[in-house]
C-alpha positions as CSV (number, residue, x, y, z in Angstrom):
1,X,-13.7,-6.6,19.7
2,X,-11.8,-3.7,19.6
3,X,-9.6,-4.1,16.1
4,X,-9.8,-6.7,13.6
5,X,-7.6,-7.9,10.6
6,X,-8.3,-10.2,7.6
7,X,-5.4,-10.8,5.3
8,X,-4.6,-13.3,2.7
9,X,-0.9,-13.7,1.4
10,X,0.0,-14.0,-2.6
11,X,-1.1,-17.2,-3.9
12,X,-2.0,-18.6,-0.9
13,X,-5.5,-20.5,0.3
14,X,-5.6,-19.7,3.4
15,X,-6.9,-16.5,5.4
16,X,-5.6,-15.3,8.6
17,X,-8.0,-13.7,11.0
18,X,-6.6,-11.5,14.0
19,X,-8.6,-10.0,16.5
20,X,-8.2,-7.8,19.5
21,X,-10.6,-8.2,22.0
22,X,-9.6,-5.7,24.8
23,X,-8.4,-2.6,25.2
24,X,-7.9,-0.7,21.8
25,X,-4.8,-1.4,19.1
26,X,-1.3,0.0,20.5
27,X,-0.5,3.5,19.4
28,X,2.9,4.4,18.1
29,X,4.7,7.9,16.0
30,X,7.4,6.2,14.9
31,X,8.1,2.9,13.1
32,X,11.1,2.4,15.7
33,X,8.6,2.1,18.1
34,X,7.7,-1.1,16.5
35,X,11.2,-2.3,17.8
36,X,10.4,-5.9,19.6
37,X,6.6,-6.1,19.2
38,X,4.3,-8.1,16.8
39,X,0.8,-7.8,15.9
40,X,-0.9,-6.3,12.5
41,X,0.5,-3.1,11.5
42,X,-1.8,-0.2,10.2
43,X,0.5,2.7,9.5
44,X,0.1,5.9,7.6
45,X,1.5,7.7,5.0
46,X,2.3,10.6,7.7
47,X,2.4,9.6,11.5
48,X,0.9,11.7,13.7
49,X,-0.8,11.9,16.7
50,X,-4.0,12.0,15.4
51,X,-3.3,9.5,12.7
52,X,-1.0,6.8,14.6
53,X,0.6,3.5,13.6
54,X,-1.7,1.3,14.6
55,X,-0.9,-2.5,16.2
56,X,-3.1,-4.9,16.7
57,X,-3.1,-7.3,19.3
58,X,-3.3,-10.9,18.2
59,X,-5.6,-12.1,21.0
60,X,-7.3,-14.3,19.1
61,X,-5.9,-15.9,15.9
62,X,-8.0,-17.8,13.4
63,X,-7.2,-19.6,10.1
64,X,-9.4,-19.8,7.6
65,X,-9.9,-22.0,4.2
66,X,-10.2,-19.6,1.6
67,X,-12.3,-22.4,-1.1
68,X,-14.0,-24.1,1.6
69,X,-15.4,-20.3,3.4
70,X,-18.7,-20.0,5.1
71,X,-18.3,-18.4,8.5
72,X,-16.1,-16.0,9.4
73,X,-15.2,-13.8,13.0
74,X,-16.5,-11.0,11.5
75,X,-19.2,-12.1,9.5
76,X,-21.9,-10.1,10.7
77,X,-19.8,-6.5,10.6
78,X,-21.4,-4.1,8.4
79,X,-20.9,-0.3,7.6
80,X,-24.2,1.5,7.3
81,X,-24.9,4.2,4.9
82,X,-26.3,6.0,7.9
83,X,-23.1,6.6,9.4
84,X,-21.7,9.9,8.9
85,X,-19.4,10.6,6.3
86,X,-17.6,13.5,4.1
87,X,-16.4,13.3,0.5
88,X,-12.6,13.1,0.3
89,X,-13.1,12.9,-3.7
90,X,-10.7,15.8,-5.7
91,X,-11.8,16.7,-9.3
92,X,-10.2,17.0,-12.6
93,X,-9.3,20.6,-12.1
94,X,-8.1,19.6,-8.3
95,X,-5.7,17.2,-9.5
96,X,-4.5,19.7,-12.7
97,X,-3.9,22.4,-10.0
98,X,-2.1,19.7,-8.0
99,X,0.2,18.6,-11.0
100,X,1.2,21.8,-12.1
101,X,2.4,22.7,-8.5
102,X,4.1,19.3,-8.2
103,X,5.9,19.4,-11.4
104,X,6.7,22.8,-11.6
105,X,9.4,21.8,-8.8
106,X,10.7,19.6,-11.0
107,X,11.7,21.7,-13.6
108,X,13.0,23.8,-11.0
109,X,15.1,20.6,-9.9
110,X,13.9,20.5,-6.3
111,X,13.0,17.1,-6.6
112,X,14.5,13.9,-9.1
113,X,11.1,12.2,-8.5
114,X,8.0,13.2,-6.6
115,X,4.5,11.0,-6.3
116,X,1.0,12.9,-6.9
117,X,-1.8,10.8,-5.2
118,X,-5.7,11.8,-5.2
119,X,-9.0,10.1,-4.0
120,X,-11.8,9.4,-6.1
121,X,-15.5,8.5,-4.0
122,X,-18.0,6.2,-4.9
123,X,-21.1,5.9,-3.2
124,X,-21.9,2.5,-1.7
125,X,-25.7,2.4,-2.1
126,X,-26.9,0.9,1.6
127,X,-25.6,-1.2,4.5
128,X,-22.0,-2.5,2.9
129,X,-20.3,-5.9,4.1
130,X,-16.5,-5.3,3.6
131,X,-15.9,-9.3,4.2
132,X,-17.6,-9.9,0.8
133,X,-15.3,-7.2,-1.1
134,X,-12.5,-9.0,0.9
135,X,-14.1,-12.3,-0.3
136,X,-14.1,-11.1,-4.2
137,X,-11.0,-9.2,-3.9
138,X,-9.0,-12.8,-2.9
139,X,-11.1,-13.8,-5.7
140,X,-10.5,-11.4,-8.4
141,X,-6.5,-10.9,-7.5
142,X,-4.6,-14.2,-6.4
143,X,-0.9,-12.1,-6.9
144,X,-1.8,-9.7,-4.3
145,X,-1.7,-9.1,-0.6
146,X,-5.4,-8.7,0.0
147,X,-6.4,-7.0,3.4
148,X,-9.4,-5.7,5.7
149,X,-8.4,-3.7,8.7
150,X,-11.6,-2.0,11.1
151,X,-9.9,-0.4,14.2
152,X,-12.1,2.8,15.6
153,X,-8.9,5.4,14.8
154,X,-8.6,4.0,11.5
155,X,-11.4,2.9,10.4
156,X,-12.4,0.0,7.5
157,X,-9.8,-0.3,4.9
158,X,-9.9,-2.7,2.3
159,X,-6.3,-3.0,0.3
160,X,-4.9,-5.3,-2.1
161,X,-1.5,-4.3,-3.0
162,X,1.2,-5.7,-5.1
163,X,4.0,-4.1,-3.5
164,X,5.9,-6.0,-0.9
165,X,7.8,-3.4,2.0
166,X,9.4,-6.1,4.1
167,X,9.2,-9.9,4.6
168,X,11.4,-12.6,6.3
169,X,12.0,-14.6,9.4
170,X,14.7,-15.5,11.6
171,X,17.7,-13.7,10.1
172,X,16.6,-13.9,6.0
173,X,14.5,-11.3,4.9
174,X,13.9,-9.7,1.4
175,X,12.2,-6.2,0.0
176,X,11.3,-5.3,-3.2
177,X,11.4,-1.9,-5.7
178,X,8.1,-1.6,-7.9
179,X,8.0,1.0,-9.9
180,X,6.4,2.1,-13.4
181,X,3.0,1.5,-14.7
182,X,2.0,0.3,-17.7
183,X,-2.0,-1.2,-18.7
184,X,-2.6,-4.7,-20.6
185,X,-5.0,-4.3,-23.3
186,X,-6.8,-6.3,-25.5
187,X,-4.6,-9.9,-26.2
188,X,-1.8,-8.6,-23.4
189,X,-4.6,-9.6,-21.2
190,X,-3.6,-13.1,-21.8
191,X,-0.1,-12.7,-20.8
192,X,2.0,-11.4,-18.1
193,X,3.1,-7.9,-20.3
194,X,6.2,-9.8,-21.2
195,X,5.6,-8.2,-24.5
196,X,5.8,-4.5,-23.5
197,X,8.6,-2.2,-24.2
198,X,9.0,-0.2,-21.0
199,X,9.3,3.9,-21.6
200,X,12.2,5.7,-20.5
201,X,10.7,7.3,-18.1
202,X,9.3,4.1,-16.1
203,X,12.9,2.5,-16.4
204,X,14.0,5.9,-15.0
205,X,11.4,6.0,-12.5
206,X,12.2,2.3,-11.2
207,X,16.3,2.8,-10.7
208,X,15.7,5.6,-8.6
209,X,13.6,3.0,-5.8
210,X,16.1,0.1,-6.6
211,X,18.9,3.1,-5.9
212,X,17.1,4.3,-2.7
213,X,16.8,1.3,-1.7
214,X,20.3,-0.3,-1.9
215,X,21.6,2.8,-0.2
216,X,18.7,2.2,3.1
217,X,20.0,-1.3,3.3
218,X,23.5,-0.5,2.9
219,X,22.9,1.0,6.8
220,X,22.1,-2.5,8.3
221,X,23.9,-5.2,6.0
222,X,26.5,-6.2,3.6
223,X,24.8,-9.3,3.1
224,X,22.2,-8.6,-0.1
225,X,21.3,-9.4,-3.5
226,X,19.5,-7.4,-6.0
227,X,17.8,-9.4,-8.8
228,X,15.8,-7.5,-12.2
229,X,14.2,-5.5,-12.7
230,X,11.5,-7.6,-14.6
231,X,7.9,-7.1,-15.3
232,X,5.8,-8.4,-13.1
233,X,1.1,-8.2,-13.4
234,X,-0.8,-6.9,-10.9
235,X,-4.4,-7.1,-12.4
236,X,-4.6,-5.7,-15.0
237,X,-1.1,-3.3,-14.5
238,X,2.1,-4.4,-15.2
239,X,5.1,-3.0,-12.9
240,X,8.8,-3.0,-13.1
241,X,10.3,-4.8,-10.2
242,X,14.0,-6.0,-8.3
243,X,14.1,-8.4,-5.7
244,X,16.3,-7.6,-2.9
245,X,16.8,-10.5,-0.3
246,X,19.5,-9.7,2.6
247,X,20.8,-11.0,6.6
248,X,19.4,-9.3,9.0
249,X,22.4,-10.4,11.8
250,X,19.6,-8.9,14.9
251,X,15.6,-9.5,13.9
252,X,14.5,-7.0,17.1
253,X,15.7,-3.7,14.9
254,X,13.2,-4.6,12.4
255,X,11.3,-1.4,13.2
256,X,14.5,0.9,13.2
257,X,15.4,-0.6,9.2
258,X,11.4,0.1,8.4
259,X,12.5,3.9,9.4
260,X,14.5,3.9,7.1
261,X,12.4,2.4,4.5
262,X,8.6,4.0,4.6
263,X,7.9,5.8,2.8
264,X,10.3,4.6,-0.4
265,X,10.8,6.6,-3.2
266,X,7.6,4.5,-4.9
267,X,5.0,6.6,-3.3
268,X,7.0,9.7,-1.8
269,X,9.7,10.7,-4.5
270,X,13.3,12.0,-3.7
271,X,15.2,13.8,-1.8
272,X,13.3,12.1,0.2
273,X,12.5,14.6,3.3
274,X,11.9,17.1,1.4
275,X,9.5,15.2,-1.3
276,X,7.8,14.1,1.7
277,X,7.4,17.4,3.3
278,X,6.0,19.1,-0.2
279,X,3.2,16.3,-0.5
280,X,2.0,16.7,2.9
281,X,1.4,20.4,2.6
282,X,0.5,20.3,-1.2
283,X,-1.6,17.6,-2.0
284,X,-5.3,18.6,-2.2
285,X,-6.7,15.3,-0.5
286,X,-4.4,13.9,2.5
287,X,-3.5,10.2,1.5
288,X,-4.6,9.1,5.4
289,X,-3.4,5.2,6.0
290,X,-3.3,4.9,2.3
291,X,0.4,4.6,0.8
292,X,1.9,3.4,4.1
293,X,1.9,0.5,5.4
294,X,0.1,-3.0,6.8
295,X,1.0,-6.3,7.6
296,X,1.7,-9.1,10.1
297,X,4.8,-8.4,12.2
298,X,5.7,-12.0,13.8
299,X,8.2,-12.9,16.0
300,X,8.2,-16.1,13.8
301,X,7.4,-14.5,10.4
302,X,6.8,-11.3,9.2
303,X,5.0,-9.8,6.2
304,X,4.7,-5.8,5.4
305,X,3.6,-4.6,2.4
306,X,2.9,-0.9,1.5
307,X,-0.8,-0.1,1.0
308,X,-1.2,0.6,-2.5
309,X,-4.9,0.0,-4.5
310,X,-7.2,0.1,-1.7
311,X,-9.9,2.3,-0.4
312,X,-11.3,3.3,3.1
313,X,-14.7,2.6,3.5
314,X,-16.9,5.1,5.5
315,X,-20.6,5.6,5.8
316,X,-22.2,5.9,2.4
317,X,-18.8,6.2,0.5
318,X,-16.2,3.9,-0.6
319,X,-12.9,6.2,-1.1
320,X,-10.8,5.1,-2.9
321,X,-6.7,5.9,-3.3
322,X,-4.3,6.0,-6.3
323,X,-1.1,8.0,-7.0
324,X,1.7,8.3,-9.3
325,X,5.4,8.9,-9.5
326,X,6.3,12.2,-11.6
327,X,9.4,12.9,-13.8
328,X,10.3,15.7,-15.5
329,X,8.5,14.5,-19.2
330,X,5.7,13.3,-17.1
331,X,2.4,14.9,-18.8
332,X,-1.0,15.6,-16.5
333,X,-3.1,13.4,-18.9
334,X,-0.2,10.6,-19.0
335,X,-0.5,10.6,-15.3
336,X,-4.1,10.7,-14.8
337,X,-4.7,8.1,-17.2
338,X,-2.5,6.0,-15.1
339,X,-4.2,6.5,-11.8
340,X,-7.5,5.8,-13.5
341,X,-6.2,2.5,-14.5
342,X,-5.1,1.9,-10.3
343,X,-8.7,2.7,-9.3
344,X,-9.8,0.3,-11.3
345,X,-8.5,-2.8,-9.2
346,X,-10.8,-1.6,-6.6
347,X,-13.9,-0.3,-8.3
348,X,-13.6,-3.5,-9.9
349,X,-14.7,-5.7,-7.1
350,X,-17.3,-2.9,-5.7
């Protein structure tokens, strides 16, 4: 076996296990390159040679009862503590030196919108079984798009994401914009947030995504719908988010349109290029896979979503990945705060 992927979709009961068993996952630097293929889809934040999109060859496909589990392809794979390993983890100070960088360019007006991410470590005590913190993450999150990728250029990754990058079949597919954080507390818990009263600033935050991405799907169809924004849970985070559903009149430039698309405004910022060109040579800890992209890319059915709230897990640490989308009136404990809360869906299940 020379790649594996677990994945569960939102809501559902089933599991779908892919496996490669030859040769090792397809290679790509550019989502094009996706153009007329399918498999699982590992890609990064910044392509690279080093740090590919990876595929996935779907040699063997199995599907799996969630509630009736036992036995699983990949039941026996562990990572051992013994494996070596390096701490990714940035500090308080780290991330204050990165804010202040990041958001003096947005008093200067360089940027509308840019995303701050950082990694935070914690160490995983012994030999760690990532099927069980797949297991209790399916568990734990039934709204989510739950994941476990192991390829040897990648890695493990564990993700479970609320954010969906690009879904359909045949010629109807539909994307989302997710934007602004907020955290339930104390009786919100018992509701879906439909009690908040969103900021200005995560309104502001969320227009500018819904914007970007009208104008990316303006390139490829007249045919779409925009629906919300709304608020929407994701543990225990509420987001802002519009639907956008849309004709695709030719299904094989699915990988030209996802171009276009990653990385949206959500975890990059805009102008886009030059957001994404500040964060790659700014940003203390580099984000790796997280905040791009995973998913099942059919020729029947696909389902992408961006790879938000997970955590790569290597030797004796578990790393784990959260950002945030700065404004102008954004404030460093505001911001912090809020990727605290984001770490929390995975420390939760480790």
């Amino acid at each position: 076996m020379t790649g594996f992927a677990l994945f569960r979709l939102p809501h559902a009961s089933e599991v779908t296990c892919i496996r490669q068993m030859e040769g090792n996952p397809m290679e790509l630097l550019s989502c094009q390159e996706l153009n007329g293929h399918e498999g699982f889809v590992v890609a990064p934040f910044e392509v690279k040679a080093e740090q590919p999109i990876l595929l996935i060859r779907p040699d063997e496909v199995t599907i799996l009862d969630l509630k009736a589990w036992n036995h699983s392809p990949i039941s026996d794979f562990c990572v051992s503590q013994e494996t070596k390993s390096s701490s990714f983890g940035g500090s308080r100070t780290t991330y204050a030196i990165d804010f202040a960088n990041f958001h003096s360019q947005l008093n200067l007006d360089t940027f509308q919108k840019i995303v701050l991410a950082r990694c935070a470590d914690e160490v995983t005590g012994g030999k760690c079984f990532p099927e069980e913190l797949f297991l209790k993450a399916c568990e734990c999150y039934p709204r989510m798009f739950i994941s476990l990728v192991w390829t040897e250029k990648s890695g493990c990754w564990l993700t479970a994401t609320p954010e969906i990058l690009l879904e359909g079949r045949g010629c109807d597919w539909r994307t989302i914009a997710l934007a602004g954080t907020m955290r339930l507390e104390g009786d919100q818990l018992l509701g879906e947030g439909e009690t908040l009263t969103w900021t200005t600033k995560n309104i502001q935050e969320q227009r500018i995504v819904t914007t970007y991405i009208t104008e990316c799907l303006e390139q490829f169809t007249r045919d779409f719908r925009e629906e919300g924004p709304r608020t929407v849970r994701a543990a225990n985070l509420v987001h802002l988010r519009s639907d956008f559903t849309f004709k695709l009149p030719d299904n094989q430039r699915i990988g030209d349109l996802l171009q276009v698309l990653h990385p949206t405004p959500a975890v990059c910022g805009l102008p886009k290029r030059e957001a994404f060109r500040f964060i790659t040579h700014n940003e203390h800890t580099p984000r790796r896979y997280y905040s791009g992209f995973m998913g099942m890319l059919g020729a029947e059915e696909t389902h992408l979503y961006v790879s938000l709230r997970c955590m790569n897990i290597e030797g004796g640490y578990y790393h784990l990945y959260a950002g945030g989308g700065l404004l102008k009136d954004s404030t460093e404990e505001q911001e912090w705060m809020e990727t605290e809360a984001k770490l929390e869906t995975m420390r939760r299940i480790i």
